[in-house]
C-alpha positions as CSV (number, residue, x, y, z in Angstrom):
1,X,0.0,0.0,0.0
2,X,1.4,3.4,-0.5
3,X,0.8,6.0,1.7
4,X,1.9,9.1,0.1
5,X,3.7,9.9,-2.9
6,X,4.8,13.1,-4.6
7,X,7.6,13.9,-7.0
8,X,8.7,14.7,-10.8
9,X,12.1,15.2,-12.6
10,X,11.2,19.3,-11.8
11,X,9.7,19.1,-8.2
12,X,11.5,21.4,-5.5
13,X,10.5,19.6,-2.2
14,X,11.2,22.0,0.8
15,X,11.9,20.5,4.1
16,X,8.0,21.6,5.3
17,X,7.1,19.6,2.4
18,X,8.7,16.6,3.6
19,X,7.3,17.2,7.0
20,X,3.7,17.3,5.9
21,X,4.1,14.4,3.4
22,X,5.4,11.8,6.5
23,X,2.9,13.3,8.7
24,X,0.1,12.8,6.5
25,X,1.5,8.9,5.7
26,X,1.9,8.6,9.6
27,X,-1.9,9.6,10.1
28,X,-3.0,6.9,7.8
29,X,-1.0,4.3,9.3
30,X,-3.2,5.1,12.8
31,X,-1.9,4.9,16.5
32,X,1.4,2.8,17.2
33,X,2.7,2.0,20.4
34,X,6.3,1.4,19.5
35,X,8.6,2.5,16.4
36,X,11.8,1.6,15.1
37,X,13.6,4.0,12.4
38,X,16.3,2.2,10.3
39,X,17.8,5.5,8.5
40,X,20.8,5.2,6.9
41,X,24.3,6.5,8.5
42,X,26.4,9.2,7.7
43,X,27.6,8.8,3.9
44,X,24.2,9.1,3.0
45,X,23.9,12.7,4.4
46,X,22.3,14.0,1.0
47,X,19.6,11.5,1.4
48,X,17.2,13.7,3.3
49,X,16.8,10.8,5.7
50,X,18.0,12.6,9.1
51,X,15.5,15.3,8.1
52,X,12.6,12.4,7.9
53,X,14.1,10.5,10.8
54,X,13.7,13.8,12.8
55,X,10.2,14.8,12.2
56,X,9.4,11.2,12.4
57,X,10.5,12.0,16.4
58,X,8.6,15.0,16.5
59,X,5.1,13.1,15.5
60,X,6.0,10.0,17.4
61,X,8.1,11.2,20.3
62,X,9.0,8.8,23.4
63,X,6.6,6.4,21.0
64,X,10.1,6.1,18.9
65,X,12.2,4.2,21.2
66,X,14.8,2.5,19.1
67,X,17.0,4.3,16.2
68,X,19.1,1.8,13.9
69,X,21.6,3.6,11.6
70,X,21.6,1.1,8.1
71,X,25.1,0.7,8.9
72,X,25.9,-2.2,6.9
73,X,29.6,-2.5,7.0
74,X,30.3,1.1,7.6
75,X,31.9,2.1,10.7
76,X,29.4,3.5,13.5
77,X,28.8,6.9,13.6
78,X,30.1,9.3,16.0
79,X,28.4,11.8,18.4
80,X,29.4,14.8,16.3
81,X,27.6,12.8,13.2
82,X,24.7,11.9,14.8
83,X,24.2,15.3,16.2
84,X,24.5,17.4,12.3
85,X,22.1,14.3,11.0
86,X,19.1,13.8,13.2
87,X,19.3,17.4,15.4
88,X,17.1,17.2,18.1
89,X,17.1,13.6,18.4
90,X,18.1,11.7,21.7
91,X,21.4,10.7,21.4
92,X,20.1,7.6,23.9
93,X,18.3,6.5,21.1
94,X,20.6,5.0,18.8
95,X,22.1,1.9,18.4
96,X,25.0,0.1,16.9
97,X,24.5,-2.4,14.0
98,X,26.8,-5.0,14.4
99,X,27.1,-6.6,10.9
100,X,29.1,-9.8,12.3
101,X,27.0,-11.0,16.0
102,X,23.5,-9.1,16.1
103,X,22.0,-10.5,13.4
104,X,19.2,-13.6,13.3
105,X,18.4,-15.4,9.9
106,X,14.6,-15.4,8.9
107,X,15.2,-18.0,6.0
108,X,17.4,-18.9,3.2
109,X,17.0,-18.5,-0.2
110,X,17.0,-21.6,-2.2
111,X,20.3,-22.3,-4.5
112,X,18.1,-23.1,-7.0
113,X,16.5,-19.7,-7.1
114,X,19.7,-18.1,-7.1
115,X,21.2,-19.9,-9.6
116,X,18.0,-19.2,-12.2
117,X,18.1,-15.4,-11.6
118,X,21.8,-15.2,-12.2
119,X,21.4,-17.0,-15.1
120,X,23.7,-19.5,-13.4
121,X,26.6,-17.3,-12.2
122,X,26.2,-18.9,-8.8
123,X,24.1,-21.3,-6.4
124,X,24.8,-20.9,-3.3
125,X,22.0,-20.4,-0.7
126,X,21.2,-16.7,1.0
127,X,20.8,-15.9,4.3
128,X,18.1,-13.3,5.1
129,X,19.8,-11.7,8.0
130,X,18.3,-8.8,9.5
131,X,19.6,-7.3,13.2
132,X,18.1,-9.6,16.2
133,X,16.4,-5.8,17.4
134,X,13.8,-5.6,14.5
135,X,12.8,-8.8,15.3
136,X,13.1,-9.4,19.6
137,X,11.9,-5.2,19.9
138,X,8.0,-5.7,20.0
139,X,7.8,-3.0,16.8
140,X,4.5,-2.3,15.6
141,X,5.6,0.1,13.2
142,X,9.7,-0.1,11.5
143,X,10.2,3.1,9.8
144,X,13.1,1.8,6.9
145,X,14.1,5.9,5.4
146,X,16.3,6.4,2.8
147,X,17.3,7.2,-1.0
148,X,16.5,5.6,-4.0
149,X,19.2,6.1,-6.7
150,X,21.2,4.2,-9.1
151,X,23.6,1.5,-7.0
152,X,26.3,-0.6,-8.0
153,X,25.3,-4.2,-6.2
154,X,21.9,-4.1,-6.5
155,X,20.8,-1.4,-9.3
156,X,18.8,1.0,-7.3
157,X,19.9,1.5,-3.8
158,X,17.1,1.4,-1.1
159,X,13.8,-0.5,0.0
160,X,14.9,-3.7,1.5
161,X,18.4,-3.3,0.7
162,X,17.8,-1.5,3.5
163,X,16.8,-3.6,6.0
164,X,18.9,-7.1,3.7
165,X,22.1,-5.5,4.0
166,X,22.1,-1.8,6.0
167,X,21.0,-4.6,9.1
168,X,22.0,-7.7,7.4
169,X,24.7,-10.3,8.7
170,X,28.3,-10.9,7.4
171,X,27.4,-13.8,5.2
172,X,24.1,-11.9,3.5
173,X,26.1,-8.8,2.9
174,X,28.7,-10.9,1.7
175,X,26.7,-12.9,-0.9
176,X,24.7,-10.4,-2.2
177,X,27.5,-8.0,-3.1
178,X,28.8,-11.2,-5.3
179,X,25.7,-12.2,-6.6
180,X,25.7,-9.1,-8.2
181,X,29.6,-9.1,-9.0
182,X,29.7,-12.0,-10.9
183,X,26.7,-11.0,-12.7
184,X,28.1,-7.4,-14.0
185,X,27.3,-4.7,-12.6
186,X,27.4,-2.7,-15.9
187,X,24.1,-5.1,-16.5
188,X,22.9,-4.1,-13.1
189,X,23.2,-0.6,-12.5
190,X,20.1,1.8,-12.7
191,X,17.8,-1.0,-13.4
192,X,14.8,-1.8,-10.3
193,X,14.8,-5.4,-11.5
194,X,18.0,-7.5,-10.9
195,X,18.9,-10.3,-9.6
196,X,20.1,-8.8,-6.6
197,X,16.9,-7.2,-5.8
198,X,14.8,-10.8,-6.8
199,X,17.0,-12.2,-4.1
200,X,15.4,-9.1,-1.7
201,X,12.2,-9.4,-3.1
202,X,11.9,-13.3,-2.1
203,X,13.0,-12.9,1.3
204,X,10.7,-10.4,1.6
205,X,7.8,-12.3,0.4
206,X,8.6,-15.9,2.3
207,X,10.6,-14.3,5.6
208,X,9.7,-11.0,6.5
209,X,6.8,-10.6,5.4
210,X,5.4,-10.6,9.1
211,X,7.7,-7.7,10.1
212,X,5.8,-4.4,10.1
213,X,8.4,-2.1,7.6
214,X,7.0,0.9,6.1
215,X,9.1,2.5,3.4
216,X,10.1,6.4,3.5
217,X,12.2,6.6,0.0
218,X,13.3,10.0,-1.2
219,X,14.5,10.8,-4.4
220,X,17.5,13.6,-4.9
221,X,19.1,15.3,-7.4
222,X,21.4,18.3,-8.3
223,X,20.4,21.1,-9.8
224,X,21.9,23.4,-12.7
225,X,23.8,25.2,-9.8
226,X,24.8,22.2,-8.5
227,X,23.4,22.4,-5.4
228,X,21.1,19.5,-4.0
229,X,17.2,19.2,-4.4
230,X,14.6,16.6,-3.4
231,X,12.6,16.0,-6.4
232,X,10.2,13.0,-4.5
233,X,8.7,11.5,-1.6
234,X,7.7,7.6,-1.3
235,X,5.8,6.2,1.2
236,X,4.4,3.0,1.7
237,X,4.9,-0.8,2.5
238,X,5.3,-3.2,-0.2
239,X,7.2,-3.3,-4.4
240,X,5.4,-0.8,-5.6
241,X,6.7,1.8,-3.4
242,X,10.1,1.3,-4.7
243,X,9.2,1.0,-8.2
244,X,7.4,4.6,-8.3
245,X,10.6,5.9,-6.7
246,X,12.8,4.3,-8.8
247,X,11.0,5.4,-12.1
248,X,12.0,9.0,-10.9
249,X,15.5,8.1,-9.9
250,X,16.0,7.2,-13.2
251,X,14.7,10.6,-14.6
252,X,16.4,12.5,-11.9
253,X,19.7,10.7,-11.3
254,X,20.8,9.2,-15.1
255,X,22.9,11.3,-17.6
256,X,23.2,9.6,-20.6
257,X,26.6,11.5,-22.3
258,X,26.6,12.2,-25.7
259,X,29.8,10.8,-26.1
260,X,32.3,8.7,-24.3
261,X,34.4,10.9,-21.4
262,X,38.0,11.0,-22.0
263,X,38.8,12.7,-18.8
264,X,36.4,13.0,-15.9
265,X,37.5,14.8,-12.7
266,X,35.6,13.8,-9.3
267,X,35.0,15.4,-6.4
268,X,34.7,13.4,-2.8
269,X,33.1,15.9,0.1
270,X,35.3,15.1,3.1
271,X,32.3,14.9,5.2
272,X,31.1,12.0,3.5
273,X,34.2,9.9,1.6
274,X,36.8,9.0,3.7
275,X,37.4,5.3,2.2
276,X,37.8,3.6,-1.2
277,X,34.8,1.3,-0.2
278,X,32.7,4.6,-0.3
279,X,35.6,6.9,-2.8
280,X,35.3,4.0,-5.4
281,X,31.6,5.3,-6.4
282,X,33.2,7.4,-8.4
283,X,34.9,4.3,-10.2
284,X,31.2,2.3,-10.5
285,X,29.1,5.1,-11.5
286,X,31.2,6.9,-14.2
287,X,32.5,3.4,-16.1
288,X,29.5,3.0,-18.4
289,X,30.3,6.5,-19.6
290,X,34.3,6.4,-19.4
291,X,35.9,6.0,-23.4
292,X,38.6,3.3,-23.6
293,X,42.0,4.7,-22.7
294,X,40.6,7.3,-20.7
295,X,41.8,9.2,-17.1
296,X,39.1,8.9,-14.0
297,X,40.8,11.5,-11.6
298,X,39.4,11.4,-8.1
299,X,39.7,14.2,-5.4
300,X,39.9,12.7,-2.3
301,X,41.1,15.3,0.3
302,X,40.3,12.9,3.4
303,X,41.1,8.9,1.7
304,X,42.9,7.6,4.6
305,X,41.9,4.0,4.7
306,X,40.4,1.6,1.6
307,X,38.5,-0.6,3.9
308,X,35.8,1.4,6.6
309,X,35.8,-2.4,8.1
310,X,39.4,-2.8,9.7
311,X,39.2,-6.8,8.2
312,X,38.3,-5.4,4.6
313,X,40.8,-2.9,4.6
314,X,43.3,-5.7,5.1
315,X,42.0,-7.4,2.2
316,X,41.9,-4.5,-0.3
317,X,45.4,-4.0,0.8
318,X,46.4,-8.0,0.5
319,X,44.6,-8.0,-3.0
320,X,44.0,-5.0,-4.7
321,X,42.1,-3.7,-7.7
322,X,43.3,-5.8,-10.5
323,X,39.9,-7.0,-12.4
324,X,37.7,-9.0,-12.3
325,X,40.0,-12.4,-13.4
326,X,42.6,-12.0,-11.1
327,X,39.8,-11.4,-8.0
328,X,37.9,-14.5,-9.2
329,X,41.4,-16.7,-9.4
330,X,42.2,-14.9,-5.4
331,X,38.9,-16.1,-4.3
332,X,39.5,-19.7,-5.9
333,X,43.2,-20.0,-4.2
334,X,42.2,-18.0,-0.8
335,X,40.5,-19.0,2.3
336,X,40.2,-15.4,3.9
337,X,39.2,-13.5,0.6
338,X,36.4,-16.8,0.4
339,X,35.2,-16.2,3.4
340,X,34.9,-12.2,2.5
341,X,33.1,-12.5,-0.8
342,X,31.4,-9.1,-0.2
343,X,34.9,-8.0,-0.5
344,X,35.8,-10.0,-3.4
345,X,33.1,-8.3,-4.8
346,X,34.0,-4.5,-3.9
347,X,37.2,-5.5,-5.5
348,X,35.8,-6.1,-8.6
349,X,33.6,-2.8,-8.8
350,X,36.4,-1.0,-7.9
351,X,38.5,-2.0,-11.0
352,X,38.6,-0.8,-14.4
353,X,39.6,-3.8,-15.5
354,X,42.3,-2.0,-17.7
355,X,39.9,-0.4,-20.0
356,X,40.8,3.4,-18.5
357,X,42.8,4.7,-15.6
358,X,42.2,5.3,-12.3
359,X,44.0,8.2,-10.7
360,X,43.8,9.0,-6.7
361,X,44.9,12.0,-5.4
362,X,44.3,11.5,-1.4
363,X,45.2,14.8,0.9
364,X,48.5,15.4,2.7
365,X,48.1,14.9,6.3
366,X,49.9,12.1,7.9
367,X,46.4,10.3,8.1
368,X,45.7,10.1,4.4
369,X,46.5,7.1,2.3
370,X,50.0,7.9,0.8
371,X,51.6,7.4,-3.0
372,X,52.8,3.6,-2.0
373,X,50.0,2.8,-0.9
374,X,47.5,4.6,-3.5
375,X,49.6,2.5,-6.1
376,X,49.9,-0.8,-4.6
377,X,46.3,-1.1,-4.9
378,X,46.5,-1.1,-8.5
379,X,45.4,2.9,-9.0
380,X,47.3,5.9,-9.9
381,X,48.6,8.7,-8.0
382,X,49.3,12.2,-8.0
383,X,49.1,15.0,-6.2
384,X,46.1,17.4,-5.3
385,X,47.3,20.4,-4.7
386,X,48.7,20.5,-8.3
387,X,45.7,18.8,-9.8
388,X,43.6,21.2,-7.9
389,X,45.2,23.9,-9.6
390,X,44.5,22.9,-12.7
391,X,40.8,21.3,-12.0
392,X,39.8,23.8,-9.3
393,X,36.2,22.0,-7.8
394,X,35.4,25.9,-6.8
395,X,35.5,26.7,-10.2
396,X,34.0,23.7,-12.2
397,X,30.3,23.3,-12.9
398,X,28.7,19.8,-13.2
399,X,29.3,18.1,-16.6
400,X,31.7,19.3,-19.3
401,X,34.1,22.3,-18.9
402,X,36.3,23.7,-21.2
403,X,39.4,25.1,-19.5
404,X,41.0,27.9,-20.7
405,X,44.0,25.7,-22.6
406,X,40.8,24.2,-24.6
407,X,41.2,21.0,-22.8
408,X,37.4,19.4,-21.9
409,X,36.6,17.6,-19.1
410,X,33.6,16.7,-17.2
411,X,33.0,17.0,-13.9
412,X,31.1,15.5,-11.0
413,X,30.6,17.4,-7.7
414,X,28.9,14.0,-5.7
415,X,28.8,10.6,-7.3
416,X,26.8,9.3,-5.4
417,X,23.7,11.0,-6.6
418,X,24.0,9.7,-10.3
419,X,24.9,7.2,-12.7
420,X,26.5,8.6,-16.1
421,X,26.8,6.2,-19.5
422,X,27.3,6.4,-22.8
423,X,24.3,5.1,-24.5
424,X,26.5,1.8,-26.5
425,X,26.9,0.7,-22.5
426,X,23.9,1.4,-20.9
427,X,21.5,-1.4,-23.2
């Protein structure tokens, strides 16, 4: 059922807007007792979700007892973070998901099922894991609020990716992010329907189907002077929900390029990218637009680790970004990267797999990731300050510049809020 919905590719949605949307959803939903939120964390600060997740305390107040940040893998968010994100909120009210010992399994997908949707790439079983608290917390209402846009493990990010993987288990996470590895996530990327999401969608349907999750999905997009702007507001429990929002995701968050980019330059806020786990989006979401041959150069004034998840960082570093063969072979010959396939998996996005370079240029505090290491991983390096002069974020608009040598590039202030292709790769 949806609850509320609102949004086109031109809508401006002001924060009051938001407000009164949830609140009228909320109405509808009559009198609960006890709410969970599930927002996601930190590095999705553009997602409006800390807005939603706060007026959802104002309308609910000590009724919203429990707040689970989607963390997923991600590290746990400080005070200060939790402070800019959900102002107002109780900090007694959050929690910690802990992605490797507070999880329970509802079910398991069958092998067989996996095996059919990815046309045979793999056939293992899944584990619908979801943290013990949305089960053992007495919930009559889970509030799951987030973003839809294009995502590189599952196609569109959100709706119960959400609750699969932001409160899911080691060996869920895991296997999902290969499922849609081994697939190809050029096939997967800004489509709602993917074998990733049928895995979802199954749990959903034969495991959780008795756990009371209503959707809040927002979609988000930049504007022509580049600053941010909700364009839509999703409420409601069940597929279609997520389908709505990701219909306008599409329109909102795709640019298809006229032509292939022979030198794209990417910006990564320092509030939000402080990792290659999160840094590499700007790898996944510019390869169906990058031209063979061509230079991905990433701004990354505050790299200074690959892995947010101390074990994964040790992998990335053991294994690197070498494509998808070598990863496959690692996995074949190595226990630990076997046992980490949602690594495995990042290791695969996060290659170029020769076809254009990769060029990181991490800041200069002792804290960042230095030249050695930028380069052991299988990327370039060079350095921002010098790059900066030359490609000056202050001074570049979204899409293609023309600098005053007559040089073009084109430029991304967040990628995270799109997906970019050339129309030959995007089929």
């Amino acid at each position: 059922m949806i609850y509320f919905e609102t949004g086109s590719p031109t809508a401006v949605l002001s924060d009051n807007d938001l407000k009164d949307g949830l609140f009228e959803a909320l109405d509808k939903m009559g009198v609960k007792q006890k709410v969970l939120a599930i927002p996601p964390d930190y590095t999705r600060l553009p997602s409006k979700a800390g807005e939603l997740t706060t007026f959802s305390y104002q309308y609910y107040k000590e009724k919203l007892t429990d707040i689970l940040p989607a963390l997923g893998t991600h590290s746990p968010m400080t005070a200060e973070q939790i402070e800019h994100m959900f102002p107002g909120v109780p900090a007694g009210l959050f929690r910690i998901h802990d992605w490797r010992n507070d999880v329970l399994t509802l079910g398991e997908v069958p092998g067989e099922y996996i095996e059919e949707v990815s046309e045979g790439k793999v056939n293992f079983t899944w584990p619908a894991q979801v943290n013990k608290l949305l089960v053992e917390g007495g919930f009559d209402l889970i509030l799951s609020l987030g973003q839809v846009v294009p995502h590189e493990v599952v196609g569109m990010a959100n709706y119960n990716k959400n609750i699969f993987v932001g409160t899911g288990g080691s060996e869920g996470i895991n296997k999902s992010h290969y499922i849609g590895a081994a697939y190809g996530m050029e096939r997967m990327m800004g489509r709602a329907d993917t074998p990733v999401r049928k895995v979802f969608n199954y749990a959903t349907e034969h495991f959780a189907s008795h756990l009371p999750i209503v959707y809040v999905q927002t979609v988000v997009g930049v504007d022509d002077d580049g600053k941010l702007v909700t364009r839509g507001l999703f409420v409601g429990d069940d597929f279609e929900v997520f389908t709505k929002a990701a219909e306008l995701s599409l329109k909102v968050n795709f640019d298809m390029v006229p032509k292939p980019l022979t030198k794209v330059v990417v910006w990564l806020d320092p509030t939000e990218f402080k990792s290659t786990w999160l840094g590499n989006k700007s790898i996944y979401r510019t390869r169906m637009a990058m031209a063979d041959g061509g230079e991905l150069i990433v701004l990354a004034p505050a790299l200074k680790e690959f892995g947010e998840d101390k074990q994964i960082d040790v992998l990335i570093r053991k294994y690197g970004y070498f494509g998808t063969p070598a990863t496959l072979k690692a996995v074949e010959e190595n226990d630990d990267l076997k046992a980490n396939l949602g690594a495995a998996a990042h290791l695969i996005h996060g290659s170029s797999e020769g076809r254009f370079n990769v060029t990181y240029c991490p800041g200069k505090a002792e804290w960042n990731l230095s030249q050695k290491e930028i380069e052991s991983v299988g990327f370039k390096y060079d350095d921002i300050d010098e790059v900066s002069k030359k490609y000056n974020p202050e001074k570049l608009k979204n899409g293609f510049n023309t600098l005053p040598d007559g040089e073009e590039i084109f430029y991304i202030s967040n990628p995270a809020l799109g997906l970019w292709a050339h129309p030959d790769r995007f089929k």
